[in-house]
NUKOLTOR-188929 format. One line per 8 residues: number of its first residue (from 0); for each residue y, x, z of C-alpha. Coordinates in pm, whole numbers, plus 50000, padded with zeros to 5 digits. Each point is the difference from the previous one (the first is absolute). Example, Ala and Ser with C-alpha at 12.3 -4.5 7.8 and 13.67 -1.06 7.14 Angstrom:
<recs>
0	49550,51230,50780; 50344,50137,49934;
</recs>
This chain:
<recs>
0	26827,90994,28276; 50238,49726,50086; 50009,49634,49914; 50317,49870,49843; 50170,49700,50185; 49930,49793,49725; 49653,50054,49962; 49996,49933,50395;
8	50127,49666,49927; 49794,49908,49709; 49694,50121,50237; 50132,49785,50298; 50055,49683,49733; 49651,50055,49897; 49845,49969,50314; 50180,49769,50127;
16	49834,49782,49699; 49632,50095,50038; 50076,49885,50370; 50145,49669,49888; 49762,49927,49732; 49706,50079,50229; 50182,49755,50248; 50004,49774,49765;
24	49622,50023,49849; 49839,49975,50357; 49960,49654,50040; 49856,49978,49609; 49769,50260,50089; 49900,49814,50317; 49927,49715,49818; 49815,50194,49694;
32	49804,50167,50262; 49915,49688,50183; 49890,49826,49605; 49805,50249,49946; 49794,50032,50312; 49977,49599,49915; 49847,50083,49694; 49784,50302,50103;
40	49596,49974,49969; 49820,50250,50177; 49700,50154,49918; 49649,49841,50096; 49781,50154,50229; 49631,49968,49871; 49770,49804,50173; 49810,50173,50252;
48	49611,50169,49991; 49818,49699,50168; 49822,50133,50303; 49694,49928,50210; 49803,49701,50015; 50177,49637,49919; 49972,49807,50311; 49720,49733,50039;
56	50124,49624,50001; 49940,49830,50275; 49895,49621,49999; 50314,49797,49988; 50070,49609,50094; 50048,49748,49732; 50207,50232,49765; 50232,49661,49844;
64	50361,50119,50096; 50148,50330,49887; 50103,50260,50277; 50350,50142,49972; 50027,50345,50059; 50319,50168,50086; 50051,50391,49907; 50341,50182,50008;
72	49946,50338,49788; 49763,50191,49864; 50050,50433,50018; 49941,50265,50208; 50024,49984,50429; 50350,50168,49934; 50098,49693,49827; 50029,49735,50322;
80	49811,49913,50292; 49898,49676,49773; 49898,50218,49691; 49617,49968,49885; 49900,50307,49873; 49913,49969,49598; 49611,50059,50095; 50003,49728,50237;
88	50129,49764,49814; 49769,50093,49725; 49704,49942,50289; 50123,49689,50047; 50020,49836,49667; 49643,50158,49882; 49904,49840,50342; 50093,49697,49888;
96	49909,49956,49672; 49606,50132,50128; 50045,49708,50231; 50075,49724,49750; 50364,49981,50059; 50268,49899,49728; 50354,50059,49995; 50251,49743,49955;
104	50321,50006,49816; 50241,49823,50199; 50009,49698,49735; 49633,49944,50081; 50055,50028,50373; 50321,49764,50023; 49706,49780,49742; 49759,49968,50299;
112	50297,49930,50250; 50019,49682,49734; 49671,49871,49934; 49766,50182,50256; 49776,50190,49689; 50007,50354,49963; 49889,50171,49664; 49698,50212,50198;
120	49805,49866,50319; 50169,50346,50189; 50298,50110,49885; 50268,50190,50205; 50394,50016,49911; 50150,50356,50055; 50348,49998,50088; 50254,50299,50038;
128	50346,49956,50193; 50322,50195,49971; 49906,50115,49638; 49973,50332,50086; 49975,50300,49679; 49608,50088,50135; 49918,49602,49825; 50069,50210,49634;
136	49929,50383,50050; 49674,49914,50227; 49860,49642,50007; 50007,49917,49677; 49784,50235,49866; 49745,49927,50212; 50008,49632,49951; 49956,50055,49635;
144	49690,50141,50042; 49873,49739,50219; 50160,49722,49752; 50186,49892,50270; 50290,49770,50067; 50275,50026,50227; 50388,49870,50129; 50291,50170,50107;
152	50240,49865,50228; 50335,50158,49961; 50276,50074,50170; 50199,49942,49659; 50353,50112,50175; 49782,50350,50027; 49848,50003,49698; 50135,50360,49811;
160	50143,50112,50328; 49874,50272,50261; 49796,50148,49745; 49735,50133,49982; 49916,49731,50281; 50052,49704,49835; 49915,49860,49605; 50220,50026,49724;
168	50056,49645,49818; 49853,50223,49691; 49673,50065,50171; 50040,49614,50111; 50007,49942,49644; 49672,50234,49898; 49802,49878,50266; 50051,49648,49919;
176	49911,50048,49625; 49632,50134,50125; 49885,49679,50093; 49910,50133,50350; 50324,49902,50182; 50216,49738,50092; 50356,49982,50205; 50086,49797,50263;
184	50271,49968,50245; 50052,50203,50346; 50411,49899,50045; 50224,50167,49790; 50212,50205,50283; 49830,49799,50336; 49768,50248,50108; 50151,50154,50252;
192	50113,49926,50354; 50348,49993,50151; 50117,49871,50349; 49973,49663,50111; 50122,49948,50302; 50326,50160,50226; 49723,50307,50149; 49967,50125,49638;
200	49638,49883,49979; 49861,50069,49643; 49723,49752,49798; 49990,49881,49671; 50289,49844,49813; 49787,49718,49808; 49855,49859,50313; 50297,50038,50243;
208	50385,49915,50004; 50162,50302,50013; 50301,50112,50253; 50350,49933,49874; 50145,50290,50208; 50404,49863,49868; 49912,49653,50126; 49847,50096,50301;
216	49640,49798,49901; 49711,49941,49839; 50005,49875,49642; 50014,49579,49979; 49693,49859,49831; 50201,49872,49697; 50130,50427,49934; 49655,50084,50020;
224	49881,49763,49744; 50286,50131,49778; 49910,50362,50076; 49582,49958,49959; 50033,49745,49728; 50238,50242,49794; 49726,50302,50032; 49719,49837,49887;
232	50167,49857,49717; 50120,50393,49914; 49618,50116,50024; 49924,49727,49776; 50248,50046,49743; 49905,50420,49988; 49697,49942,49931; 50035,49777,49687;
240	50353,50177,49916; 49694,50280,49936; 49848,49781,49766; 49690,49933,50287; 49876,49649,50033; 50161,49751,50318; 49821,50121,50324; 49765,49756,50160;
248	49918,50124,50328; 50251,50184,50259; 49855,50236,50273; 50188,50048,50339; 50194,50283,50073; 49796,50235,50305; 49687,49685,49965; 50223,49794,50238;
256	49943,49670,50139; 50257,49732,50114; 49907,49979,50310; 50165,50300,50141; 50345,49957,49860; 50342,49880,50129; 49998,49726,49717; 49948,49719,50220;
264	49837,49659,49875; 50270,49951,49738; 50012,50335,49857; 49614,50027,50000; 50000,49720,49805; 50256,50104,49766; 49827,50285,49924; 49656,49839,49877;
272	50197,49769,49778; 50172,50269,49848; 49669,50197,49974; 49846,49648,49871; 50272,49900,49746; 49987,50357,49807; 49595,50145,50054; 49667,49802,50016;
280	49923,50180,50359; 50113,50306,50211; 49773,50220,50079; 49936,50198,50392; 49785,50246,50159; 50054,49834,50327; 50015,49735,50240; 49746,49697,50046;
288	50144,49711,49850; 50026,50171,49620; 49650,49912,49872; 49775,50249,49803; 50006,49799,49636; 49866,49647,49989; 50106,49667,50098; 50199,50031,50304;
296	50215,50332,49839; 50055,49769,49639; 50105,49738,50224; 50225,50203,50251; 50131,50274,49712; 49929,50307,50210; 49667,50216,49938; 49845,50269,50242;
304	49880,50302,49833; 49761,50244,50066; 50173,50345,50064; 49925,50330,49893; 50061,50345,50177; 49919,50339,49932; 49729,49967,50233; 49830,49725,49821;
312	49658,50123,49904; 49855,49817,49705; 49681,49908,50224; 50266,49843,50235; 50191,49822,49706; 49711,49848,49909; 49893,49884,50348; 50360,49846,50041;
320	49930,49790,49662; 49696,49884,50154; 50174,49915,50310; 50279,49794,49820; 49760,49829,49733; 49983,49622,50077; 49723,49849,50211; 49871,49614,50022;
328	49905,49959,50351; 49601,49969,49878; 50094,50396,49933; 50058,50026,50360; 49797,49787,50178; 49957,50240,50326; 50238,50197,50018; 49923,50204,50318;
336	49771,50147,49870; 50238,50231,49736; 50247,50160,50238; 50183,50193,49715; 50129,49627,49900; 50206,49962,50303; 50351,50123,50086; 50167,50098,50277;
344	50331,49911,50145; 50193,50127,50316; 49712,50172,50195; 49867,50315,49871; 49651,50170,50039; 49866,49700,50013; 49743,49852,49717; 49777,49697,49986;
352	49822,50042,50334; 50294,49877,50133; 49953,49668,49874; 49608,50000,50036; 49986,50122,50354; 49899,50324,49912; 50294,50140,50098; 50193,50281,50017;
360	50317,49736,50082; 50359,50056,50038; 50209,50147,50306; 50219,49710,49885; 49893,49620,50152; 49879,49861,49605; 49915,50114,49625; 49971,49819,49694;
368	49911,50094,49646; 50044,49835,49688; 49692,49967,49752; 50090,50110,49660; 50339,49858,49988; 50033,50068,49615; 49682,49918,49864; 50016,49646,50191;
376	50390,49934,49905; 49936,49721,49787; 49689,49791,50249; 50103,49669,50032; 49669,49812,50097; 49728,50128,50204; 49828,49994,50369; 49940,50253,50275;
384	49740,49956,50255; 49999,50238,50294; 49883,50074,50364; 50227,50116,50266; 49864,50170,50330; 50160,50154,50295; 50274,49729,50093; 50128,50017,50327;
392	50233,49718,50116; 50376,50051,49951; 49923,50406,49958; 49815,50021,49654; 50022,49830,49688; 49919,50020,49624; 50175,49875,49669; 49920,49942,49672;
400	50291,49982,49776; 49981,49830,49584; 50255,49995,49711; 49976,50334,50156; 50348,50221,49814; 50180,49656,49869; 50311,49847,50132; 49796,49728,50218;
408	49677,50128,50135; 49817,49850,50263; 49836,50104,50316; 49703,49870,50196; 50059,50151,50372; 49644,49934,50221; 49952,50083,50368; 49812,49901,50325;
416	50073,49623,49989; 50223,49957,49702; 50099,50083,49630; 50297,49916,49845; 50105,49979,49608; 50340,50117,49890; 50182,50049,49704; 50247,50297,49974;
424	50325,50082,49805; 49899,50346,49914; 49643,50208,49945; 49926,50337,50174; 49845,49994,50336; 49754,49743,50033; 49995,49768,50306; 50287,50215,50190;
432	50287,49756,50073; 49848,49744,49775; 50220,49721,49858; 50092,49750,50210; 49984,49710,49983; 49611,49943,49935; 49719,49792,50079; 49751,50077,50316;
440	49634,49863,50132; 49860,50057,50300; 49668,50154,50017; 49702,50064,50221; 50079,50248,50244; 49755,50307,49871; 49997,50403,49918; 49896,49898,49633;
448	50111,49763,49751; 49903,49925,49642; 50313,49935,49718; 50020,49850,49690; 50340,49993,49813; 50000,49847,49612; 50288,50075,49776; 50103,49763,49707;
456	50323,49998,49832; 50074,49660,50195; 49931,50108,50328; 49834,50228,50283; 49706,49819,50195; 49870,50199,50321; 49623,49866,50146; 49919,50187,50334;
464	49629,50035,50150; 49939,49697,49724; 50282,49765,50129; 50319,49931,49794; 50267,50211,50150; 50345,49914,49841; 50096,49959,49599; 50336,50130,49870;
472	50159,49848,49707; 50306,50214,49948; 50327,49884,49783; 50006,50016,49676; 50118,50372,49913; 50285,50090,49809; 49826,50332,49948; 49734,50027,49760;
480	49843,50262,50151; 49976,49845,50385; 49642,49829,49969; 49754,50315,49881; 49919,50347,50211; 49689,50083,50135; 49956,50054,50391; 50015,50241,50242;
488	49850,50016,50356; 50144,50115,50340; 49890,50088,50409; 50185,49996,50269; 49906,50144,50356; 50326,49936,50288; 49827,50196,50221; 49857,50336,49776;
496	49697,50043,50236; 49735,50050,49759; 49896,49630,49930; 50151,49907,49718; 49876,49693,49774; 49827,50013,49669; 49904,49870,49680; 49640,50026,49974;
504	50004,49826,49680; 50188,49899,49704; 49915,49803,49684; 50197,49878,49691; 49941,49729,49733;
</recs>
């Protein structure tokens, strides 16, 4: 049979309009597509059978400040490499509730930040970053049946997008009318990385000036105000756009800290006033000078958190709250005689027989550890006493170092026939290239010496074999945070030939 010529036209017309219409539609489907994926609630996943035997507490410091606790997303080890599988998490929250622990909503925890006074003597604050879609199908079942609270810190330019990896605003929405969540702020589309210099080296676009490729340069500090300022503002404005109170705290994109960024002085500091002006803190998984929560960190506006992995067993969770809960020094008073409280830096297989004499020491000419750096952040008055053996002239020497972690510690550098007290600009290894200028006394030429350093908020007073050795009164800081820290202790050995010096003991009042 053949087609008339005018029914070929009328077919060709007809086409030719489904073709133009569907042209037309696309976008409107895009965007209904992209609503309704904005709207979409998934399915819950029950919480899971609890298994095996809830881990056993162990004794923890003086439980006063709350540990923050930094998760990603809960699901299956197909999820991410920073997933928690649904039965670990459940571990970890019976865990902690066995142990004594309370959750915090983030209005109680940004309350103790304020006034020092938490609702519980332990409580912990569990955090979530990226807002990922595992927080709705997977966590929050199982915080329900641990009466649990938690926050999520989105990625609010994300929010609806990507899915299934990322929330919907309507599961924002369900999860917030539980009671068991909160929202707070992770940028709104600043957490990624892009280049920032002329090689095409990538880092992270909130703590670094980006590369103007057109201009031939990095971005001025005043254009990356602009740019940083504008994105926080958007996260803020999502998130009560979608009826979800103000945000209070902001968490760093990748945990970052400031001190490995092209920002310079300036830019550094324009970033903490943005941070400050907007959010009562920032909170980081790494880097010294953040502060777990207490003084120094409501002073400074950046908190340390605790961070969780797959890997984290809820016997090790627990251990790592212990480790973190605040001491007084009369907690402590010798402390070489708990080697799990100290931590090493640079030199590895190495534990406290370094320090002791008990070796095994270092291929590398000194070691130093630091002696629970978090659960001593806030110290700001107390006294070491300690002897040092094993000093050889001009080849060996030992260090104390106090205000341990702040912005002005201190060192006290003994050996043969001298000590010397310094102050330093920055915290990490102590007595290696200690501040200059500083204070020295001669001493008695001999192989052992006893020390004595006292710590007030006014000043640092070092007493050597019982005779005054040299007082420093530093300037009065412009950071709140410079006078408290705890201390660390260091060896040094020039020559590596066995005989290395030691402490062979330590008290603290």
């Amino acid at each position: 049979m053949t087609a008339r010529p005018g029914g070929k036209r009328l077919l060709l017309r007809g086409t030719l309009a489904l073709l133009s219409l569907t042209v037309v539609a696309l976008p409107f489907a895009a965007a209904w597509q992209y609503d309704a994926l904005g709207r979409a609630v998934a399915p819950q996943v029950p919480a899971p059978a609890a298994e095996g035997k809830a881990a056993g507490a162990p004794a923890p410091g003086r439980a006063a400040a709350p540990v923050v606790l930094a998760y990603h997303d809960i699901g299956a080890e197909t999820t991410g490499r920073y997933a928690v599988s649904p039965e670990r998490f459940d571990a970890h929250l019976r865990a902690l509730r066995e142990a004594g622990y309370r959750t915090l909503s983030t209005a109680e925890f940004t309350g103790y930040l304020r006034t020092g006074r938490t609702p519980a003597p332990r409580t912990v604050y569990l955090t979530f970053d990226d807002g990922t879609h595992g927080l709705w199908t997977h966590a929050d079942p199982i915080l329900k049946r641990h009466g649990a609270k938690a926050a999520a810190y989105l990625i609010t330019g994300q929010v609806g997008t990507h899915r299934p990896y990322y929330l919907s605003w309507a599961e924002t929405a369900r999860m917030a009318r539980s009671g068991r969540w909160d929202f707070q702020a992770h940028t709104d589309d600043s957490h990624v990385r892009a280049p920032v210099d002329a090689t095409g080296r990538r880092a992270s676009v909130l703590s670094n000036r980006i590369w103007r490729p057109a201009a031939g340069r990095r971005e001025t500090v005043a254009e990356y105000r602009r740019r940083v300022a504008a994105d926080l503002d958007r996260s803020i404005t999502a998130l009560t756009d979608h009826g979800l109170p103000r945000p209070e705290l902001f968490a760093m994109p990748f945990s970052e800290v400031l001190d490995r960024t092209n920002l310079g002085p300036d830019g550094t500091a324009t970033l903490r006033s943005l941070l400050r002006e907007r959010f009562t803190a920032a909170l980081t998984n790494s880097g010294r000078r953040p502060a777990p929560p207490g003084r120094r960190a409501a002073a400074t506006g950046f908190v340390q958190r605790l961070e969780v992995t797959p890997e984290t067993s809820a016997e090790t969770l627990l251990k790592e709250l212990a480790r973190w809960a605040p001491r007084r020094p009369a907690d402590v008073r010798r402390p070489l005689r708990r080697p799990g409280d100290w931590s090493f830096g640079g030199a590895r297989d190495v534990g406290l027989g370094a320090l002791t004499g008990a070796g095994p020491h270092p291929r590398d000419h000194y070691v130093w550890a630091d002696h629970l750096p978090l659960a001593t952040a806030d110290w700001t008055a107390y006294r070491l006493r300690a002897t040092v053996t094993g000093l050889r002239g001009g080849v060996t020497g030992a260090s104390v170092m106090v205000r341990s972690g702040s912005p002005r510690p201190v060192v006290l550098s003994v050996g043969h026939g001298a000590a010397r007290l310094a102050a330093k600009n920055s915290g990490r290894n102590a007595g290696r290239n200690a501040g200059r200028p500083g204070r020295s006394c001669e001493l008695r030429p001999a192989a052992e010496h006893r020390v004595e350093i006292s710590v007030s908020p006014q000043q640092v007073r070092a007493t050597v074999d019982g005779h005054p050795c040299a007082t420093l009164r530093p300037p009065r800081a412009t950071d709140p945070a410079a006078g408290a820290g705890g201390f660390s202790l260091a060896v040094r050995n020039e020559r590596t030939d066995g005989t290395w010096p030691a402490f062979t003991s330590l008290t603290v009042e």
